[in-house]
C-alpha positions in Angstrom: 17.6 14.2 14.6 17.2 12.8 18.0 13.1 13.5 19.5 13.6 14.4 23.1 10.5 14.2 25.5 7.3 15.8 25.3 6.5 19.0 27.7 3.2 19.7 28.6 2.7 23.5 29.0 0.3 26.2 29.7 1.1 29.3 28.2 -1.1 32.6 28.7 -0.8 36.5 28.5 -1.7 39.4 30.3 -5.8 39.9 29.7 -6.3 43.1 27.6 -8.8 45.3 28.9 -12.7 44.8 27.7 -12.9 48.7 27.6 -11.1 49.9 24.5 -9.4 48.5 21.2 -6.2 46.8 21.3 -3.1 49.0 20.5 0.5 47.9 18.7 1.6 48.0 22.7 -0.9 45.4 23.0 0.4 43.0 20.1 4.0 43.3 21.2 3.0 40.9 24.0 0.3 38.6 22.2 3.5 38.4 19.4 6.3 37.6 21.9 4.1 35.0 23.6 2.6 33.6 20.3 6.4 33.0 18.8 7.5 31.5 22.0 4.1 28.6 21.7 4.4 27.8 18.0 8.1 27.0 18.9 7.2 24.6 21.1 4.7 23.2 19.5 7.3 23.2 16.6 9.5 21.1 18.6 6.9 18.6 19.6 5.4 20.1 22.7 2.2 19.7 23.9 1.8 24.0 23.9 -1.6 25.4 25.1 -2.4 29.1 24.9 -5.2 30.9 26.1 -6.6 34.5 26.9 -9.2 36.2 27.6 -10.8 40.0 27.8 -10.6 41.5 31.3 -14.0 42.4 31.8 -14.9 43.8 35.1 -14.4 47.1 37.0 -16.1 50.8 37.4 -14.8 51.6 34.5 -16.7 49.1 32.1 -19.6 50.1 34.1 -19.1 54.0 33.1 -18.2 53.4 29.6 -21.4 50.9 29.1 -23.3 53.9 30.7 -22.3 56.3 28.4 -23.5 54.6 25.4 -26.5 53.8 26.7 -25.5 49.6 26.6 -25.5 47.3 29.2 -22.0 46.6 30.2 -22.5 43.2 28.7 -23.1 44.2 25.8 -20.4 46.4 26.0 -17.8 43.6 26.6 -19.1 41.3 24.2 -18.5 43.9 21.6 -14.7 44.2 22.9 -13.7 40.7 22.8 -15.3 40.6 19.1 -13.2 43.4 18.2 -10.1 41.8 20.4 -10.3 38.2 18.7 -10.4 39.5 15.1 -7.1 41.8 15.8 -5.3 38.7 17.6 -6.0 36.7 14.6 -5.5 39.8 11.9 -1.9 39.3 13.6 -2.1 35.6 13.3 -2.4 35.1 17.3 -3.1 31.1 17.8 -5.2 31.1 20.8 -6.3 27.6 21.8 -9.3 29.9 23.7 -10.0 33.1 24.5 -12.9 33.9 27.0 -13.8 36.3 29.4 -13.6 36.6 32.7 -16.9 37.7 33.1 -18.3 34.1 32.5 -20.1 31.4 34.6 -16.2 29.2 35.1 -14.3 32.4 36.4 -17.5 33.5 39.2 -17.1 29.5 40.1 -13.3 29.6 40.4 -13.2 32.8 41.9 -15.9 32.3 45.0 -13.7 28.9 45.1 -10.3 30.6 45.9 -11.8 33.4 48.1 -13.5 31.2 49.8 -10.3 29.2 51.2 -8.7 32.4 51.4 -11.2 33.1 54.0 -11.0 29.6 55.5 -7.4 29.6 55.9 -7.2 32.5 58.0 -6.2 35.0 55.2 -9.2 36.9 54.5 -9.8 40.2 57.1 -12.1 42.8 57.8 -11.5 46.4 58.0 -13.4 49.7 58.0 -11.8 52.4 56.2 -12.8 55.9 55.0 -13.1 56.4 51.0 -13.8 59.7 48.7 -17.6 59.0 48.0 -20.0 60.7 45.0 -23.3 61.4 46.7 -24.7 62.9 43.6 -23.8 59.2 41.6 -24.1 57.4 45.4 -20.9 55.8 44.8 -17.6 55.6 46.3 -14.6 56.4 43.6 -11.2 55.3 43.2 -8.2 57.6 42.7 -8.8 58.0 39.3 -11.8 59.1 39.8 -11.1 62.5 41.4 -9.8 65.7 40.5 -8.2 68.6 41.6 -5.5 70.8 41.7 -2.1 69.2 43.4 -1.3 70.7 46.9 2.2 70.4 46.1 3.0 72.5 43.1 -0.6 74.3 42.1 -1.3 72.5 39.1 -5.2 72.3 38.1 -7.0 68.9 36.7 -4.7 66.7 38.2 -5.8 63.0 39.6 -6.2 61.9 43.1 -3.6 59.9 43.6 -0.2 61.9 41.3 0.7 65.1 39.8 1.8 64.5 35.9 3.2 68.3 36.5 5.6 67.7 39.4 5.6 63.9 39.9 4.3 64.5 43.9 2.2 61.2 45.1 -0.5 62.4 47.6 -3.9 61.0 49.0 -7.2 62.2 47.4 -8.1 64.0 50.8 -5.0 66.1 50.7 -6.2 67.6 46.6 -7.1 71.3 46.9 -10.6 71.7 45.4 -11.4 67.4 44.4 -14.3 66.9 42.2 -16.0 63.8 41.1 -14.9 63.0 37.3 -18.2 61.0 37.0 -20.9 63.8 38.4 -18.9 67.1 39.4 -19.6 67.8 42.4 -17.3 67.5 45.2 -16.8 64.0 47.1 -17.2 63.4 51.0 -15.7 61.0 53.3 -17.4 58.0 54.1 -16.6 54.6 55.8 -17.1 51.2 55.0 -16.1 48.0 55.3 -13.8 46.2 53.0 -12.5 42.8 52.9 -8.4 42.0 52.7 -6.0 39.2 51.3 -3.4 39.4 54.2 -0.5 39.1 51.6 1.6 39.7 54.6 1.6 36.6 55.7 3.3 34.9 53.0 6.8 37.1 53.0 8.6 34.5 53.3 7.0 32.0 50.7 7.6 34.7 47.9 11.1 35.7 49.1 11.9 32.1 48.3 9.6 31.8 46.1 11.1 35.2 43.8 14.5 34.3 43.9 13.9 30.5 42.8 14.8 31.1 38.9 11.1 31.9 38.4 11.9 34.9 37.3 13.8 37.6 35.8 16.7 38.9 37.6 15.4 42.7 37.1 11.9 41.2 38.2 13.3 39.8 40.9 15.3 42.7 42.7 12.1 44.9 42.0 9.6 42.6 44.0 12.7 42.0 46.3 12.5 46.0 47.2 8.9 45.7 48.2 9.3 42.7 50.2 12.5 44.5 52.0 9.8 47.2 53.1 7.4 44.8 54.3 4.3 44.1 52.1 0.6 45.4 52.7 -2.5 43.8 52.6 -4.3 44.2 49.4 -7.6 45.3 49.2 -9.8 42.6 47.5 -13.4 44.4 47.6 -15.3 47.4 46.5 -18.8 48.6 47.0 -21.7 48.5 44.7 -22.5 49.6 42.6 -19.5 48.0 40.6 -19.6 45.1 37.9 -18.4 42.3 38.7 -19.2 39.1 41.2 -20.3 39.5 44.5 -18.2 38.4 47.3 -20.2 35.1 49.1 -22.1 36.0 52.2 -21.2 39.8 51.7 -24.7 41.9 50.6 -23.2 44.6 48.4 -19.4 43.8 48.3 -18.0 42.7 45.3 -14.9 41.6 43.7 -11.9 44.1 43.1 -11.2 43.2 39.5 -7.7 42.2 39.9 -8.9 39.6 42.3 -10.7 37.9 39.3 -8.7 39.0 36.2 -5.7 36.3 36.7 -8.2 33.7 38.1 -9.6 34.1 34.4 -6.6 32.3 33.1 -7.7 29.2 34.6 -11.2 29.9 34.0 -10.7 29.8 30.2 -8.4 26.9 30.8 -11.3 25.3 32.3 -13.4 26.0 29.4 -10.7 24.8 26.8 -10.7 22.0 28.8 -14.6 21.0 28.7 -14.4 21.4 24.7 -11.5 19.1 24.5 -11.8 16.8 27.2 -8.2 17.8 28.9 -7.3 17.2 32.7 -7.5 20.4 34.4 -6.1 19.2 37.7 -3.1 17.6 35.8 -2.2 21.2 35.0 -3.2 23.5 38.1 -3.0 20.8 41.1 0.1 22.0 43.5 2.3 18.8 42.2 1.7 18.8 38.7 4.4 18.2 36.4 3.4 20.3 34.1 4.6 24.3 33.0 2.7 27.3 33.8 4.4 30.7 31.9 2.4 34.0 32.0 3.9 36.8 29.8 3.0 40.4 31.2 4.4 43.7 30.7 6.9 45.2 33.7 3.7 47.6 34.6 1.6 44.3 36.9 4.6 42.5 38.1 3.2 42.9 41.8 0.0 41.5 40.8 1.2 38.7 39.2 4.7 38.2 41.2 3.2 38.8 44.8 -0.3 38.4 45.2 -1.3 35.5 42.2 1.5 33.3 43.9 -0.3 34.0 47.5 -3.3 33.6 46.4 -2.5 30.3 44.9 -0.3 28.6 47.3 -3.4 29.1 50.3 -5.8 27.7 47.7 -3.8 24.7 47.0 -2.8 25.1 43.6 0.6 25.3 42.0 2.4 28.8 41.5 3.6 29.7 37.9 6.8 27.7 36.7 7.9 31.3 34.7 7.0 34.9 34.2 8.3 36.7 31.8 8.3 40.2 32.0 8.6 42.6 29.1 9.2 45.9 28.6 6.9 48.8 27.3 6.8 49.9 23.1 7.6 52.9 22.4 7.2 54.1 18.8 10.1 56.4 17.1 11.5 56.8 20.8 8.9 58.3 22.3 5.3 57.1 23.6 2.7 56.7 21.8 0.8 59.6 20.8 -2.5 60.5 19.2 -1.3 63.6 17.8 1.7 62.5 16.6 -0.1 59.5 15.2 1.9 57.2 16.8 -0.9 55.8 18.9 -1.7 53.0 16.5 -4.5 50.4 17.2 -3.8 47.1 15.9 -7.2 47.5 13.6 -5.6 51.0 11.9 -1.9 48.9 11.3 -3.7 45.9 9.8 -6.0 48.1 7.2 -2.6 49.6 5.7 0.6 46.7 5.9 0.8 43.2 6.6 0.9 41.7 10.0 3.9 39.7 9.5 6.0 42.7 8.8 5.4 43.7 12.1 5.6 40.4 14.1 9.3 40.1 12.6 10.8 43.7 13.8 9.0 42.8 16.6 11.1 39.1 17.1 14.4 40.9 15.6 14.2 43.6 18.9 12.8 41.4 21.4 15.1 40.1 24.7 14.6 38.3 27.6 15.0 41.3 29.5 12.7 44.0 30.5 14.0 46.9 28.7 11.3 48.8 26.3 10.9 48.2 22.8 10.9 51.0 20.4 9.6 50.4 16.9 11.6 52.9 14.7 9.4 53.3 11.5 12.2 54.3 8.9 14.0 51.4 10.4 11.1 49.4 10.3 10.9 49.4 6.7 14.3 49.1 5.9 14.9 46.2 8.2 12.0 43.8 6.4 12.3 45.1 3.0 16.4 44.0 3.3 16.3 40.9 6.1 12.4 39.0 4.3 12.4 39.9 1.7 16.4 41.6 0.2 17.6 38.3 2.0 15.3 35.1 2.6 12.8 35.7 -0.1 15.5 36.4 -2.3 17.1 33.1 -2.1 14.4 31.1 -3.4 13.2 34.0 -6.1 17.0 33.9 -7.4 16.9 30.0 -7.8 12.8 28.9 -8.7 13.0 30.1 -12.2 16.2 28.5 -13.3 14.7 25.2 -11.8 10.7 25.5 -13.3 12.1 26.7 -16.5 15.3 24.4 -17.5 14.1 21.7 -15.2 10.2 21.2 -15.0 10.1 22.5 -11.0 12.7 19.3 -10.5 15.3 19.4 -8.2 18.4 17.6 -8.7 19.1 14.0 -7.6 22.3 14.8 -5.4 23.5 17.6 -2.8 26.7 19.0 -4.3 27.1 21.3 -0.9 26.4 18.8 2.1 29.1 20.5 4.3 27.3 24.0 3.9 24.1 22.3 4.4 25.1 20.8 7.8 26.4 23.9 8.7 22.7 25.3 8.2 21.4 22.2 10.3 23.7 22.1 13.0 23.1 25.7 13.3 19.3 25.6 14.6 20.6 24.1 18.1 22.2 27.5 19.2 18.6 29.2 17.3 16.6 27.1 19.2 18.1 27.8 22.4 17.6 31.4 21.7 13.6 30.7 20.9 13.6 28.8 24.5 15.0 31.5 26.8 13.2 34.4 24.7 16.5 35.8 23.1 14.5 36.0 19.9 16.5 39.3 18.3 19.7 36.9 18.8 17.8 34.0 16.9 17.2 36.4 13.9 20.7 37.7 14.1 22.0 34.2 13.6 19.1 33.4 10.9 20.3 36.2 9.4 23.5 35.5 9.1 22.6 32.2 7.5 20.5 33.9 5.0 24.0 36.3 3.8 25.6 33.4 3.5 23.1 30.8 1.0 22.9 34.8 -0.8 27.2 34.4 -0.8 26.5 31.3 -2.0 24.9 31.9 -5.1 26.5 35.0 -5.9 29.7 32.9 -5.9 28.3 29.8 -8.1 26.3 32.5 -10.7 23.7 30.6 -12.3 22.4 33.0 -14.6 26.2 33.2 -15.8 26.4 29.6 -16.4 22.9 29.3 -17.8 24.4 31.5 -20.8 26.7 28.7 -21.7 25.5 25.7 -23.0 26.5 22.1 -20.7 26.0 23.8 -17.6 22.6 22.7 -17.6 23.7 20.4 -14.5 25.4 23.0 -12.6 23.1 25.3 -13.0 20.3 22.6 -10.8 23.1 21.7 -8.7 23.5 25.1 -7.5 19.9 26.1 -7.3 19.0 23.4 -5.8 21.3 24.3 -3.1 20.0 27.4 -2.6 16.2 26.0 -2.5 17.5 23.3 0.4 19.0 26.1 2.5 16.1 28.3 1.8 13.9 25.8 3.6 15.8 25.1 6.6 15.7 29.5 6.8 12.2 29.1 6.8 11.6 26.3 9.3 13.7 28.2 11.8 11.3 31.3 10.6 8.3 29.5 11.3 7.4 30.9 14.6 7.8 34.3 13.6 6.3 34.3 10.2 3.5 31.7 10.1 1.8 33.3 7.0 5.0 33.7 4.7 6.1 29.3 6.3 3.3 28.7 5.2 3.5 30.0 1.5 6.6 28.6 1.7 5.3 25.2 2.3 2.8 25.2 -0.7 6.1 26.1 -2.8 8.3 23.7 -1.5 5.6 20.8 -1.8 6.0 20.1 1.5 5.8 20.7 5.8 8.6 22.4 7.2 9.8 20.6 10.7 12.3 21.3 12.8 13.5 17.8 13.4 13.6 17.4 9.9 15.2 20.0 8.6 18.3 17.7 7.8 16.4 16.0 5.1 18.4 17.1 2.0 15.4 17.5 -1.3 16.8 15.3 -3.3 15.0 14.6 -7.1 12.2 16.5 -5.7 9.1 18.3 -7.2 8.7 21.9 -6.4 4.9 23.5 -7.2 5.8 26.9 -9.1 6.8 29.9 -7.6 4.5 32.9 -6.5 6.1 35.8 -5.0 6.4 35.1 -1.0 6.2 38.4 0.2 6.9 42.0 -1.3 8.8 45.2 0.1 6.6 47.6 2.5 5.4 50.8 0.6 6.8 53.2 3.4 3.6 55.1 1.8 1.3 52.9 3.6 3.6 53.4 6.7 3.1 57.2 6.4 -0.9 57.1 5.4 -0.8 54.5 8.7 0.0 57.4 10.8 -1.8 59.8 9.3 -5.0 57.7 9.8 -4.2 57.4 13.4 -3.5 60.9 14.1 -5.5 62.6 16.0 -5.0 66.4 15.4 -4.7 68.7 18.2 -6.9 71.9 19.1 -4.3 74.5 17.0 -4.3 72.3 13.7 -8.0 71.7 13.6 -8.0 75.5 11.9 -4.6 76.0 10.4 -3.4 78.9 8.8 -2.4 80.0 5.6 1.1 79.3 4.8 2.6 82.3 3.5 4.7 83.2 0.3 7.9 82.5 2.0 6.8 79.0 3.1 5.3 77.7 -0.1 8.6 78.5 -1.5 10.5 76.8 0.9 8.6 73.7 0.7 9.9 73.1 -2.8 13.6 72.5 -1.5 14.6 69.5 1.0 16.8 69.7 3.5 20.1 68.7 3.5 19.3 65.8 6.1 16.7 64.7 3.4 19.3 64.7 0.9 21.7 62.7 3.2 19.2 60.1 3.6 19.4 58.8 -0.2 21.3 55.4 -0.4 23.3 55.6 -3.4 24.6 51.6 -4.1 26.5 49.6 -6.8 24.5 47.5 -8.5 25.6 45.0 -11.5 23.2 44.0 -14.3 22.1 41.2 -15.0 20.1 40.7 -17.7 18.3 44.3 -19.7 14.9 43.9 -22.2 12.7 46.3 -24.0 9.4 47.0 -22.2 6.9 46.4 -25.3 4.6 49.2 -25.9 7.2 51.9 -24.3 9.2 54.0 -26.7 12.1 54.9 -23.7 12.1 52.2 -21.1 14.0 49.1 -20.8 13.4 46.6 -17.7 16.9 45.9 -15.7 17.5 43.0 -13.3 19.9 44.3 -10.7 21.5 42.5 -8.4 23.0 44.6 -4.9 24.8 42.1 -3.5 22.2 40.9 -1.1 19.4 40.9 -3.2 17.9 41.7 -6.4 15.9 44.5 -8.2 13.7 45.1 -11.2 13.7 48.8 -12.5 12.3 50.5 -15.4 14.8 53.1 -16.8 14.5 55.5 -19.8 17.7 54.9 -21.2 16.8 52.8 -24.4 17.4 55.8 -26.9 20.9 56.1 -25.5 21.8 51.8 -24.9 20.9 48.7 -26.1 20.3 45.8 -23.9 22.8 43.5 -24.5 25.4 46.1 -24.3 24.1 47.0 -20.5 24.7 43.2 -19.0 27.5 43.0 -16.6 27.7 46.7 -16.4 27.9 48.1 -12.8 26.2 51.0 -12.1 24.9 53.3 -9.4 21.7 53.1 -8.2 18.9 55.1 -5.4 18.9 51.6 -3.5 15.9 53.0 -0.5 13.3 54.2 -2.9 10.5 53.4 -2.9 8.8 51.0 -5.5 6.7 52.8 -8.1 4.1 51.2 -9.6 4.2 52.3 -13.8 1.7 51.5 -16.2 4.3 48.9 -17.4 5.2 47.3 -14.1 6.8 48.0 -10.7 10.2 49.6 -10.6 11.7 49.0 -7.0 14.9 51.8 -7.5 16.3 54.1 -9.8 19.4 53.8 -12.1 21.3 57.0 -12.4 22.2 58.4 -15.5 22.9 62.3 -16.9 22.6 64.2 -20.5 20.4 66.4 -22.4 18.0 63.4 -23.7 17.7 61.4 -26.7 21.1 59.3 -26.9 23.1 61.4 -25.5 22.0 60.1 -21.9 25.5 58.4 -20.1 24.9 55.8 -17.3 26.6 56.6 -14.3 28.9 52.9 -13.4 30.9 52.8 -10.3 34.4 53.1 -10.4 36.8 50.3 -10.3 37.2 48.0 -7.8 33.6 48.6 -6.6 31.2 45.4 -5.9 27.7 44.5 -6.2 26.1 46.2 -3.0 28.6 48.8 -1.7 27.9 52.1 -0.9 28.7 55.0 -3.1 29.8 58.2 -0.5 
């Protein structure tokens, strides 16, 4: 492996919100950003990634209000509860602060200040909706009414959700003031504006520079084409946040300070470390600056950060990268359907790497949504982890800790196959720079079907039935063990937790550049299960503890005669749904203590099973090995007082030994579908 040159990048995403918990919406974009660092750092990069709570605005100041807290206690409690979800999903900040802290008040009176020296700061009295019950003047969302378009009660100042009409508060029939009630008033004041106008033609070079996407691109092009506006940069006390220099009263709009955050906690990463700060944000600095964002604040941070930067004297962003929203089972997220799932809830029920890879095997570098299917969900990490990667070193460890002593053997007898494997992490890693991670797992993937070809072919639990195959039997194992770990190191980013396992297995670090290292006479520890299958019970007792029931179920009715009955019969889409799959045994034992059971090692092609059937009356287990029969291949595992059984073996009769295994027919193959 040839080292190439170290990068030095800056790496941040979009701030979450100090005024509620973070949701799964929130962890598609700490996860996308957070596979995209540990690549680089897997590569050798110097990677730095920080974050931080977005803690200013009205609304803070409402909420801390409400519960009788001061807003800063309000925020500190946030960011508690945001840094222990980031790192329940395994989220390796280098910092995450705050912007309400001493570095961002500094940074921020820094920028506005030359804002304002450079000619780009103006003054302007305008009339706003104002409270004079709360003595406050109130943003859009804010106010309601009913729409003067279409009728509709309770809508907000600025949009109907009925008919989709945009309108100014003034023109509501009937506003009222969310906060108090009572029904606002006009009143002027004057407010202080970045004249973004000025730098059209900066950001139209600046946009279509390979900065960003090309989606990203034509949108911010459409709003330069119209001509842009100057942005509003102030509000009026009472609001929390910093006050504006030299302005009594006036204070910052929070999106004036939330993106200067990310060099506030920058700064602060910097004190603890002893970094350069300028050598990162100084206009000629050679090193990258990437924000990841969601497609919803592309005009903050693709038109007015970039302004605000270049009259400061700093450098603009190198890349943004824009992602879609998450929808969950095709539609957005909803309380009620329970499908509005805080990353707290998910993290009490399944594992956070279950999630992080269907989030990596759907992502693009595009800025189309992202729907997390749930059914699919658990089908695609139960086969991909754990039917596939897992599988590979589960198949091979006990052939080589028990006939071996955890040894591998001395010499590769597959080094074509395992250059294959090497050679193929250029293409992956492309596909981890430019963000194409579902195409990276497609092609890991791929790899993974074939080290599981591999084995199948070779059969060591055949051969280790014969005496002198002791050799072959290592050679082929070990194999498998070398081409599980390259899987893994191209894993890595995605599934930290599951690399790392795999490490304390293996005996050793997984590296990319190294990942051509064939194990040769070397010492594996013993082998502990990497990862298991989801229980899609825990999916389905997920949503039920995020559900949030609506007015008409909080008293439900008694179901009547007709429906209890019913509910004892599935439909036949139900029915359909049962995956009925060949499935050849490999090796069948009697469960001691159990009168009826025998424990079956399945294999399905891709991967293997252990189930408990109640067919010992009827078979014996040495007449059962090699047999192919048909199995429930999606159900889900069952713990039994004797075990787990991760399927079911079909079989028919009256009991006793007349019970006949159904086998598949000839011609059929470990893994196919019966229809």
């Amino acid at each position: 492996m040839t080292a190439t040159s170290k990068r030095k990048i800056l790496v941040t995403s979009a701030l979450p919100y100090a005024n509620g918990p973070l949701h799964l919406g929130h962890m598609l974009e700490q996860v996308q950003t957070d596979i995209w660092v540990r690549y680089q750092r897997l590569r050798g990069n110097d990677c730095l990634y920080v974050c931080a709570d977005d803690a200013h605005g009205t609304a803070i100041m409402l909420s801390a209000e409400e519960q009788g807290i001061s807003p800063e206690d309000q925020i500190a409690l946030m960011k508690a509860g945001h840094e222990a979800d980031s790192e329940g999903f395994l989220i390796d900040f280098d910092n995450f602060y705050s912007t309400h802290s001493e570095e961002n008040r500094q940074f921020s009176e820094s920028i506005y200040l030359r804002l304002r020296d450079n000619g780009h700061i103006a003054e302007r009295e305008i009339i706003q909706a104002y409270d004079p019950a709360r003595e406050m003047f109130l943003a859009e969302r804010f106010i309601k009414g009913t729409c003067p378009r279409c009728g509709t009660a309770d809508q907000y100042g600025d949009n109907c959700e009925a008919c989709g009409a945009t309108y100014t508060p003034a023109e509501l029939i009937s506003p009222r003031s969310v906060i108090s009630g009572v029904a606002p008033i006009d009143r002027a004041s004057v407010h202080y504006f970045f004249t973004l106008s000025n730098f059209h033609d900066m950001l139209l070079q600046w946009t279509r520079s390979g900065t960003l996407q090309e989606q990203v691109a034509n949108k911010l092009g459409e709003w330069l084409e119209m001509g842009l506006q100057d942005w509003d940069i102030s509000r009026d006390a009472p609001y929390f946040g910093f006050e504006i220099p030299d302005a009594p009263g006036k204070f910052f709009y929070v999106w004036l300070d939330a993106p200067i955050g990310y060099m506030a906690s920058f700064a602060q990463l910097c004190e603890r470390r002893g970094l350069e700060f300028d050598s990162y944000w100084c206009r000629d600095s050679e090193a990258e600056l990437y924000h990841f964002i969601g497609k919803d604040i592309i005009n903050f941070h693709g038109l007015f950060w970039p302004a605000m930067l270049d009259s400061a004297g700093y450098r603009k962003p190198t890349g943004i990268h824009v992602h879609g929203f998450l929808t969950i089972n095709g539609k957005k997220m909803s309380k009620s359907r329970g499908t509005f799932i805080n990353a707290s809830t998910y993290l009490e029920h399944l594992d956070p790497e279950y999630l992080r890879y269907y989030f990596a095997a759907k992502l693009t570098n595009t800025v189309d949504d992202i729907d997390l299917n749930l059914e699919d969900f658990v089908q695609r990490v139960n086969s991909d982890v754990v039917g596939k990667v897992v599988n590979i070193a589960s198949r091979c460890a006990g052939f080589i800790r028990k006939r071996h002593n955890n040894q591998l053997a001395a010499d590769c007898t597959e080094p074509e196959l395992l250059q294959q494997f090497v050679a193929a992490g250029d293409a992956i890693g492309e596909l981890y720079e430019t963000r194409e991670f579902g195409r990276a797992v497609r092609e890991i993937m791929a790899l993974a079907d074939r080290a599981n070809q591999y084995i199948d072919e070779h059969k060591p639990w055949v051969l280790a039935r014969e005496p002198g195959n002791e050799q072959a039997v290592q050679d082929c194992c070990s194999v498998g063990i070398n081409l599980f770990r390259i899987l893994v190191t191209y894993l890595k980013p995605i599934l930290p937790a599951l690399a790392a396992r795999s490490e304390n297995f293996l005996n050793l670090t997984l590296e990319w550049e190294n990942r051509g290292d064939t194990l040769r006479s070397h010492t594996l520890q013993d082998f502990t299960p990497l990862m298991t299958r989801i229980d899609p019970d825990k999916v389905a007792a997920m949503v039920e503890a995020a559900r949030q029931p609506t007015p008409a179920e909080k008293e439900p009715a008694e179901k009547s005669a007709e429906e209890q009955n019913d509910a004892a019969f599935i439909s036949f889409e139900d029915f359909a749904r049962i995956d009925l799959r060949v499935a050849e045994i490999l090796s069948a034992e009697a469960v001691e203590g159990a009168d009826r059971l025998l424990r079956l090692r399945l294999s399905l092609g891709d991967s293997e099973r252990e189930v408990l059937s109640g067919i010992k009356s009827a078979y014996s287990p040495e007449e059962l090995v090699g047999k192919l029969a048909v199995v429930v291949a999606n159900l889900a595992p069952r713990k039994m007082k004797f075990g787990v059984s991760e399927g079911m073996v079909l079989a028919a009769g009256p009991g006793g030994q007349d019970i006949w295994l159904i086998e598949a027919g000839q011609g059929a193959k470990p893994g196919m579908r019966v229809k």
